[in-house]
C-alpha positions, 0 to 999 in steps of 0.5 A, spaced: 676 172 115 678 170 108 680 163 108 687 161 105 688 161 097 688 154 094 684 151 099 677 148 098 671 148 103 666 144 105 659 144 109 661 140 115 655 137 120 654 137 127 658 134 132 658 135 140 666 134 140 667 141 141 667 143 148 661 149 150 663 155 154 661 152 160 667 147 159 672 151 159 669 156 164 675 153 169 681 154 164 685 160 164 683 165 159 690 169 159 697 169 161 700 175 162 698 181 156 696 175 151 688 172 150 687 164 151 682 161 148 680 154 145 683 150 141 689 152 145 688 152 153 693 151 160 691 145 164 686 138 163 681 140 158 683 146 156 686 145 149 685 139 144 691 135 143 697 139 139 695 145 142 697 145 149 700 151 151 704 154 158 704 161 161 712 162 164 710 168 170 717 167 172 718 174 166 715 180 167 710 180 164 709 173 164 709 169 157 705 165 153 710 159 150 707 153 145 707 146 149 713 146 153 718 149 148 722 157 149 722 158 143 716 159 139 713 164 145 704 166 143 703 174 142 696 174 140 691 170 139 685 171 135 677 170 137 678 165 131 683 161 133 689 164 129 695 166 132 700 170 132 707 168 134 715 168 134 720 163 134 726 165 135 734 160 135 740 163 138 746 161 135 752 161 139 758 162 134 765 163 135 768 170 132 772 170 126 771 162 126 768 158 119 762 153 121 755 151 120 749 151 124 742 148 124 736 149 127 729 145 126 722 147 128 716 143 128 709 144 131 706 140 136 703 134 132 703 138 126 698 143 129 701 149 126 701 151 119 706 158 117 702 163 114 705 164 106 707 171 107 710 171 114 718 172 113 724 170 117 729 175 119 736 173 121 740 178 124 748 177 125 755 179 121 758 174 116 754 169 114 748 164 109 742 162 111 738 156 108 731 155 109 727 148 107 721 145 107 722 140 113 719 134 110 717 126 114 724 124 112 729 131 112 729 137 109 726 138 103 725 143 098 729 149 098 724 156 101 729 161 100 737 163 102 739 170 104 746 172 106 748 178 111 755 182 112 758 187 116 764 190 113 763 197 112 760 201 118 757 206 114 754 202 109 751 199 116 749 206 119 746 208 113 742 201 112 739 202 120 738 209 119 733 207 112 731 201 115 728 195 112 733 188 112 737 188 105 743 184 107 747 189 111 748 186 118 740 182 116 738 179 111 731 175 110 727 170 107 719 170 105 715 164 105 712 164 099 708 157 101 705 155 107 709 150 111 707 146 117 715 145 119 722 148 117 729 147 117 734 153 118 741 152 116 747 157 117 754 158 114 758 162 117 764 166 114 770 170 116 770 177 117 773 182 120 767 185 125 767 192 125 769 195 134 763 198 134 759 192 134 764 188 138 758 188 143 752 190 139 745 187 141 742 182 136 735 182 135 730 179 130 723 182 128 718 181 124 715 184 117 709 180 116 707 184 109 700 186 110 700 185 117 702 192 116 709 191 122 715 195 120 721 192 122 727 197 122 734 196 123 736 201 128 733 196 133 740 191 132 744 196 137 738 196 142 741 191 148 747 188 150 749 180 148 753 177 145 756 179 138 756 171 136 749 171 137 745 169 130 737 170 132 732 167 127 724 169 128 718 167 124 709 169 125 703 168 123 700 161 124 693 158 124 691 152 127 690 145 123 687 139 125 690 133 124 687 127 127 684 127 120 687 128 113 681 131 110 673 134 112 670 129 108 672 123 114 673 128 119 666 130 118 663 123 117 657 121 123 662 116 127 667 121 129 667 124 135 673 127 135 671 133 130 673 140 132 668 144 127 662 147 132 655 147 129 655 155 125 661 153 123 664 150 115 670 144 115 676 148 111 682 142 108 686 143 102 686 136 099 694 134 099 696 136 105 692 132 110 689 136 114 682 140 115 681 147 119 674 151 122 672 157 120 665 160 122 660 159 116 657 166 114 661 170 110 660 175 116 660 171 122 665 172 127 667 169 133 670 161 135 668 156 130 671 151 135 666 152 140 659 151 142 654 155 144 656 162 147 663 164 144 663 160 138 661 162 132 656 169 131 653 173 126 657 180 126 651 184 124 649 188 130 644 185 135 641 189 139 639 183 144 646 182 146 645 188 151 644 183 157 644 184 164 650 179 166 655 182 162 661 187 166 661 193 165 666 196 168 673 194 167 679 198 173 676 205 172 674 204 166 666 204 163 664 200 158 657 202 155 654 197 150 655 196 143 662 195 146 663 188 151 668 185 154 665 178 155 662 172 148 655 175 147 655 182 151 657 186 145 653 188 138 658 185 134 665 183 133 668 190 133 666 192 139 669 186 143 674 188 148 678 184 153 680 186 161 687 185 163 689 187 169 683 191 169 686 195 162 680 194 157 684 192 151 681 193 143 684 189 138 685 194 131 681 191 125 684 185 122 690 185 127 693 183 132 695 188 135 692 190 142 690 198 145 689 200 151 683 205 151 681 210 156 675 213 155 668 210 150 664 216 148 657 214 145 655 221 144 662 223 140 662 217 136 669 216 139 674 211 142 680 214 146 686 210 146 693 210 149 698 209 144 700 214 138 696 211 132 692 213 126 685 215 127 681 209 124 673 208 124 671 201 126 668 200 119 673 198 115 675 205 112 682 206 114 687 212 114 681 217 115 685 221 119 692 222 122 694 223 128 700 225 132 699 227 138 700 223 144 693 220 145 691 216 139 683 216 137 679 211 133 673 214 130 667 209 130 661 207 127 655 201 128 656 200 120 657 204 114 649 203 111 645 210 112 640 212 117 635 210 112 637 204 110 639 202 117 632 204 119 627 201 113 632 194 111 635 193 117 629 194 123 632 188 126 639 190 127 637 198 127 641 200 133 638 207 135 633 203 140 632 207 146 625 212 145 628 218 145 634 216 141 637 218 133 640 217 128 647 221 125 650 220 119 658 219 121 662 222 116 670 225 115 670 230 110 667 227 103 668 220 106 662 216 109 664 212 114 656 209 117 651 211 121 651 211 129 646 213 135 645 219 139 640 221 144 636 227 142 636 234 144 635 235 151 636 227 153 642 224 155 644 217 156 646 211 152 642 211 147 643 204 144 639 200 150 632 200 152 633 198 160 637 203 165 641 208 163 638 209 156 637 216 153 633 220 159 631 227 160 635 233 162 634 237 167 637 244 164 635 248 169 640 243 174 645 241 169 647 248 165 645 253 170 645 260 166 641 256 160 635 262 163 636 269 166 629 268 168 626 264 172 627 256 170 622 250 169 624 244 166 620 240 161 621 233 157 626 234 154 626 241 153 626 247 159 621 254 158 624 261 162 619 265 166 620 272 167 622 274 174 618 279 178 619 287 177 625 289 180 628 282 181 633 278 177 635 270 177 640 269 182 645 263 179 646 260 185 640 260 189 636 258 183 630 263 184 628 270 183 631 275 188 632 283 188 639 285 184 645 287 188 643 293 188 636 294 189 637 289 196 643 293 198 638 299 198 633 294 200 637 293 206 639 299 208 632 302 207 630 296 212 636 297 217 634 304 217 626 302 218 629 298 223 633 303 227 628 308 227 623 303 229 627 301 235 629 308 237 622 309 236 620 303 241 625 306 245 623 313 247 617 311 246 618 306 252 622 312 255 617 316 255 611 312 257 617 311 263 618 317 265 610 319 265 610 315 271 615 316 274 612 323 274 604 320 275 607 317 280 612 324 284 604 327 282 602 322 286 606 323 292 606 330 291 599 331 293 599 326 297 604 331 302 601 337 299 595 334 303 599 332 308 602 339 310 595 342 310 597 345 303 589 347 301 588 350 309 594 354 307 591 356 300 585 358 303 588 363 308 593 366 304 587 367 298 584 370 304 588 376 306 589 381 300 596 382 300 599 376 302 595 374 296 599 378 292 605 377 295 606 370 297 606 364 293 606 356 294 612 352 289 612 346 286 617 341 289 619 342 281 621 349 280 625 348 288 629 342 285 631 347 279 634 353 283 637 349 288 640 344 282 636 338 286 638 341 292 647 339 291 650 340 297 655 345 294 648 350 295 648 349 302 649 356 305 647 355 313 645 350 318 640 353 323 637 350 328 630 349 325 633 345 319 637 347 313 638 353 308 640 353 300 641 358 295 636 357 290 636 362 283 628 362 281 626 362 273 625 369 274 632 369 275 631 372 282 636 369 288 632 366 294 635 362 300 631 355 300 630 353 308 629 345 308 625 344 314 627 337 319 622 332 320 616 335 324 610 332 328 605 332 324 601 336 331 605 341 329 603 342 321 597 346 323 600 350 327 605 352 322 600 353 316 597 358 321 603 361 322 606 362 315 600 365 313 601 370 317 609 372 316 606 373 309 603 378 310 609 382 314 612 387 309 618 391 313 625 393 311 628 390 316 625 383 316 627 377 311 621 377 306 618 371 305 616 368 298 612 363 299 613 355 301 613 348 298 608 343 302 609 337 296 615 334 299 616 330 306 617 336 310 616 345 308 619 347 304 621 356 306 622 361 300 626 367 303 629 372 300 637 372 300 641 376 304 648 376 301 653 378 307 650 372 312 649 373 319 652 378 324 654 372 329 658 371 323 662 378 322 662 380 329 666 372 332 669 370 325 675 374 322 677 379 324 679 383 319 673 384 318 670 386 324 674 393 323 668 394 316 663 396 322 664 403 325 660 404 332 655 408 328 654 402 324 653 397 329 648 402 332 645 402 326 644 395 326 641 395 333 636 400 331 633 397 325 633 390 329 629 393 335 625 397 330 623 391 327 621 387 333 617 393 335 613 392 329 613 385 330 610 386 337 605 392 336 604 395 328 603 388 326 595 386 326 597 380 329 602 381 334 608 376 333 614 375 337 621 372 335 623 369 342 630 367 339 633 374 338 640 373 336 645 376 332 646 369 328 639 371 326 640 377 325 642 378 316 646 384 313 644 385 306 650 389 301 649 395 304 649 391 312 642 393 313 639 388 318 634 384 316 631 379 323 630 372 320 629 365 324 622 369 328 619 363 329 616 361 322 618 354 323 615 353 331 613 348 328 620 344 330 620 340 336 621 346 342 627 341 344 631 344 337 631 352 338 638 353 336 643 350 332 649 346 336 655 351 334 649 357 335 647 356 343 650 361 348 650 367 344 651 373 347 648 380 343 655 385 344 657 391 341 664 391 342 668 397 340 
C-alpha cells in the first residue's frame, strides 16, 4: 500500500527485534469476526508496547477493544498492520438544556496516527461541535466545527431519505491532517425537539472517502436509546512507533527495539517523532513487522507456495490453491483468505471489508460470495460488472498480463504449471482483466499444482454416459466410440451393447417359445418313451400268460380244423379292454358259476357277452384248450355261438354271442308280469329247441358233448325267445366244487301254465 503523502522513506537495516512466526504461534489470531495480528496481539508477548488489545466475549459477537478502553472498538486489521477502527462518546445531555461537553481521545503511547481522510460524524439535535488537535499542553489547533439542528420534521425526512450528513439531525467534520490525538468539544443549545424523535435512536457512521463507505441518515431511527445521546465515531488508524523519534536512530546497530523486519523499509515523516514499517518492494505484501513466514513477501504469483501443511478446508468449504488460508500458503496476496468459525472470509482489494465465500471455482475463474456486492475481478480492475442478485460474485484472475507474456517473461511465476493444464485470456467485454488457467480438454483438476489433484484424465465414458451411442473406450484425455454389433444398440445404463427392446422382446419371446416347445417336446418325448414300456412291459406279460394258457397249443388246433378257423378267433386283451370299457363294472350282465359275464361292443361294432373266468389250476388249462377248440366247431341255432377266447390275461377270456332276453330262469322266476309273455306253445317250443340242441350235442357233433348242467339258468332267449343252451361245459376247466352259482343251485326245470 502507498505510503501517506508528505512522509519521506529510508532503507533501514536488519534487526532481530521483530518476533518470528514461531513467536507468536501461541497468541490469539482473532476475536469474534476480527483478524489479530502483530504488532497488536492479546497476552505476554503478543503486541509491542502501545498496542495491547482486549477481546470482550461478553457480546455477541465478541469484540475487539484498544488496550482496556470501550470506546476505540477494532473492526478490521490488515495484514500490514492498519487498522480499522471506531471510536464512539456518548454524551448524556439534558432536553431543552444549555451546556457544554468535552470528550478527549489519545492512542496508547501515542501508538496510533488518524488517517487524514477519516471523518467524524456527530448525530443529535441542537448543538456545536469543535474538533482540535490535542497537543503535550491541551488542545491546539483548531481541525473543524460543525452544527447540527432538528427543528423542521420534513426537512429531517428529506435529508434521511437523501442521505449524507449536512447539518440536519448531523453534522461532520473531516480531518484535513493526520493526528495522533484529539479533543471534541460540544455546545448544546435550546431547541424544541420534534415528538417523533422524543425517543429516536442516535447513531454514528463512518464515510471514510475513498474507502468507498456510505453513511445514510435513515439509520438514526434505527434503535431505541436516549434522545440526549450525542455519538461521535472516527476510523482508519495505521500504527506508529514511538520509542523513537525518527528511522535514522531507530535504525541505528545498537538498538534492539527496532520494529522493521528484514524485507521491510523504515517510514518517518521527520517532525512528528515517529517512524512506521512498510514491506520494501512496491509490490510486497504481507507484515513488515515480522520475520520469516508472514512477514513481508513478494505479491507476484509463486507457484512454490502450494505446499503440502497448508489447510485446505475451512467448515464445508474447499479452498484449492492459488487461494489459502494460512502466511505462505497462497500464490499471492490476493488470494489470501482467513477461517472464522469455519467461514472462509476474503477481504476486497484495498478494503477492509470481509465476505463470506461459498464456493471457489478454478475452472469458471470464479469466486461465489454471500453478500449482495459488485462483481470485481482480483486485478485490480473495478466495477466490470453489476450485480443484484442475492449471491454476489467476484471474477478473478492470476494477473492482468497475456498468456504470451505470462509464458515467455514470466516463466518463474507462470501459474498454469499442472502437465495437462492451459492458458485462457479473461476478459469482460472489451476489457481485459488477465490470464488464468484451465485444464485442457478431456482433463480436469486443478490446474495450478503439480501434486495430487492436478489436472488429470477424464473417463467420459463414466462421467458423461450419452457421450457415445456406441459402445465407449476412453483415452487420454480424449475417448473414441465403436460401433455395436448388427442388430444391437448401446444401453446407457449397462454400459454395453446389447439388443433393442424390441429386438430382445422377440428375442425373447422367440426363446420362450423355443423354451416351451422344448419342454413340451421333452415331455411327450419322455411320455411316450413311458408309455412304450408300459406297453413293452403289458406285451411282456401278455405273452407271458399267452404261453401260460397254452395259447400256441390253441392256435394249433383251431388252425387245424377248417371251420373252426374260419369261425373262431383268439383277441388281444387290448381289443377286450375297449369293448368292455376296462371291463366297468356297469357292463357286467350275469355272474355264473364258472365266473363272470360282461356286455362288450367289438370294433366291428358286433354286441358280444364277455365271460371273465375265476382263477383256474393250471392242470386244467389243457383240458380247456381242448375243449375250446372243440365247441369252435359247433354251428347250431339253438347253441350260444362262440367267437372265440383271450389267453394274454391272468386267466381265459370267453367271447359269445350276446342274447339280449337273459335267461329263462330269470322269466320263468322274476316278475311276474312277464311270465304272462310265454304261451304254452312257446314254452314247448323252447323245450324242443333245447333238447333238439343237447341231442346234436350228444349225437351229430363229431365229437360227442354233453353239457351235465342243464338248467333254465343256462338256457338264453334271444329277441324273438329262441332258445340258445349256454354254459355247456367250456369252462370245465373251474374247479368241479363250483358247478353253479350260489343264487342259481337247486333249480328245478318247470313248465308251468
Amino acid at each position: 500500500m502507498p505510503s501517506p503523502p508528505g512522509c519521506s522513506h529510508r532503507r533501514a537495516g536488519v534487526s532481530a527485534a521483530p518476533p518470528t512466526a514461531a513467536d507468536l504461534a501461541h497468541c490469539p489470531k482473532s476475536c469474534g469476526g476480527v483478524n489479530i495480528s502483530y504488532p497488536f496481539g492479546i497476552g505476554r508477548g503478543c503486541f509491542r508496547s502501545g498496542f495491547e488489545v482486549t477481546c470482550n466475549s461478553s457480546t455477541r459477537p465478541p469484540k475487539l477493544f484498544l488496550a482496556n478502553t470501550t470506546t476505540t472498538e477494532i473492526v478490521y486489521q490488515y495484514p500490514y498492520g492498519d487498522v480499522c477502527a471506531s471510536v464512539v462518546f456518548n454524551i448524556a445531555t439534558s432536553p431543552s438544556a444549555f451546556g457544554n461537553y468535552s470528550r478527549s481521545w489519545e492512542a496508547p503511547r501515542k501508538s496510533l496516527v488518524i488517517w487524514e481522510q477519516s471523518a467524524m460524524f456527530i448525530v443529535g439535535c441542537g448543538f456545536e461541535a469543535f474538533l482540535f488537535e490535542n497537543t503535550t499542553t491541551g488542545p491546539g489547533d483548531l481541525l473543524g466545527i460543525c452544527a447540527s439542528i432538528c427543528d423542521d420534521m420534513a426537512a429531517l425526512k428529506e435529508a434521511a431519505e437523501e442521505g449524507g450528513c449536512s447539518g440536519m439531525g448531523c453534522c461532520s467534520i473531516q480531518f484535513y491532517r493526520s493526528v495522533r490525538a484529539f479533543t471534541l468539544s460540544i455546545i448544546q443549545k435550546e431547541e424544541t425537539v420534534p415528538a417523533a424523535l422524543a425517543n429516536a435512536t442516535v447513531k454514528a457512521f463512518v464515510d471514510g472517502g475513498t474507502l468507498g463507505y456510505t453513511f445514510s441518515m435513515a439509520d438514526l431511527f434505527s434503535d431505541k436509546v436516549n434522545e440526549s445521546t450525542i455519538g461521535a465515531v472516527t476510523t482508519f488508524l495505521w500504527p506508529v512507533i514511538t520509542d523513537h523519534p525518527n528511522c535514522r536512530t531507530a535504525a541505528s546497530a545498537m538498538n534492539k527495539q527496532y520494529a522493521c523486519a528484514a524485507n521491510s523499509d523504515c517510514w518517518d515523516d521527520g517532525n512528528r517523532g515517529y517512524y512506521r514499517c512498510r514491506c520494501s518492494n512496491v509490490n510486497d505484501v504481507g507484515n513488515p513487522y515480522v520475520v520469516g513466514p508472514g512477514g513481508c513477501y513478494s505479491s507476484e504469483y509463486d507457484p512454490s507456495h502450494d505446499k503440502l501443511n497448508c489447510s485446505r478446508t475451512c467448515g464445508n468449504t474447499s479452498i484449492p490453491f492459488p487461494f489459502g488460508l494460512e502466511p505462505d500458503c497462497s500464490a499471492n496476496w490476493k488470494f489470501q483468505l482467513n477461517c472464522t468459525s469455519n467461514q472462509p472470509l476474503i477481504r476486497k482489494p484495498f478494503s477492509w471489508e470481509q465476505y463470506q465465500v461459498e464456493n471457489i471455482s478454478l475452472d469458471e475463474g470464479l469466486i461465489f460470495i454471500n453478500k449482495t456486492y459488485d462483481l470485481k475481478d482480483m486485478s485490480n480492475i473495478e466495477d466490470l460488472i453489476d450485480d443484484t442478485e442475492q449471491h454476489g460474485i467476484w471474477k478473478w484472475a492470476i494477473s492482468n498480463t497475456t498468456c504470451d507474456v505470462a509464458k515467455n517473461q514470466n516463466h518463474t511465476s507462470y501459474a498454469c504449471i499442472s502437465a495437462n493444464s492451459e492458458c485462457t485470456n479473461v476478459t469482460h467485454g472489451d476489457a481485459y482483466v488477465g490470464y488464468r488457467c484451465k485444464c485442457s480438454p478431456g482433463y480436469e483438476g486443478n490446474p495450478y499444482t503439480r501434486r495430487n489433484g492436478s489436472c488429470q484424465d477424464i473417463d467420459e465414458c463414466v462421467k458423461i454416459p450419452y457421450v457415445c451411442n456406441e459402445t465407449c473406450h476412453n483415452l487420454e484425455g480424449s475417448y473414441s466410440c465403436t460401433s455395436c454389433p448388427q442388430g444391437t444398440s448401446f444401453d446407457h445404463v449397462e454400459r454395453q451393447s446389447s439388443y433393442s427392446k424390441h429386438h430382445s422382446f422377440v428375442f425373447a419371446v422367440a426363446t420362450g417359445l423355443g423354451s416351451g416347445f422344448g419342454v413340451l417336446a421333452l415331455t411327450l418325448s419322455t411320455t411316450i418313451l413311458i408309455q412304450q414300456w408300459r406297453r413293452h412291459i403289458r406285451r411282456t406279460i401278455r405273452r407271458a400268460h399267452f404261453r401260460r394258457n397254452k395259447g400256441l397249443l390253441l392256435v394249433q388246433l383251431i388252425l387245424s380244423e377248417e371251420t373252426a378257423a374260419q369261425s373262431t378267433k383268439i383277441f388281444s386283451l387290448e381289443e377286450l379292454e375297449m369293448a368292455t370299457n376296462s371291463f366297468d363294472s356297469t357292463r357286467i350282465v350275469g355272474c355264473g358259476g364258472h365266473g363272470t359275464v360282461y356286455k362288450g361292443i367289438l370294433s366291428d361294432q358286433r354286441v358280444v357277452a364277455i365271460k371273465k373266468s375265476k382263477i383256474v389250476e393250471q392242470s386244467e388249462i389243457d383240458q380247456f384248450i381242448n375243449e375250446v377248440a372243440i365247441l369252435a366247431q359247433i354251428i347250431h341255432r339253438n347253441v350260444v355261438k362262440l367267437f372265440g377266447c383271450c389267453l394274454e390275461s391272468d386267466v381265459p377270456l370267453l367271447v359269445y354271442e350276446f342274447i339280449s332276453n337273459g335267461t329263462l330262469y330269470d322269466l320263468l322266476h322274476g316278475d311276474l308280469s312277464t311270465r304272462c309273455l310265454l304261451t304254452w306253445d312257446d314254452r314247448t317250443r323252447i323245450a324242443l329247441e333245447a333238447a333238439t340242441a343237447l341231442a346234436y350235442l350228444h349225437s351229430a357233433a363229431s365229437i360227442p358233448i354233453f353239457h351235465r348242467d342243464v338248467k333254465s339258468a343256462n338256457i338264453l332267449l334271444n329277441d324273438s325267445f329262441t332258445a340258445k343252451v349256454s354254459d355247456f361245459g367250456a369252462s370245465r376247466s373251474i374247479s368241479i366244487d363250483e358247478t353253479r352259482c350260489h343264487h342259481c343251485a337247486g333249480d328245478i326245470w318247470v313248465f308251468r301254465s
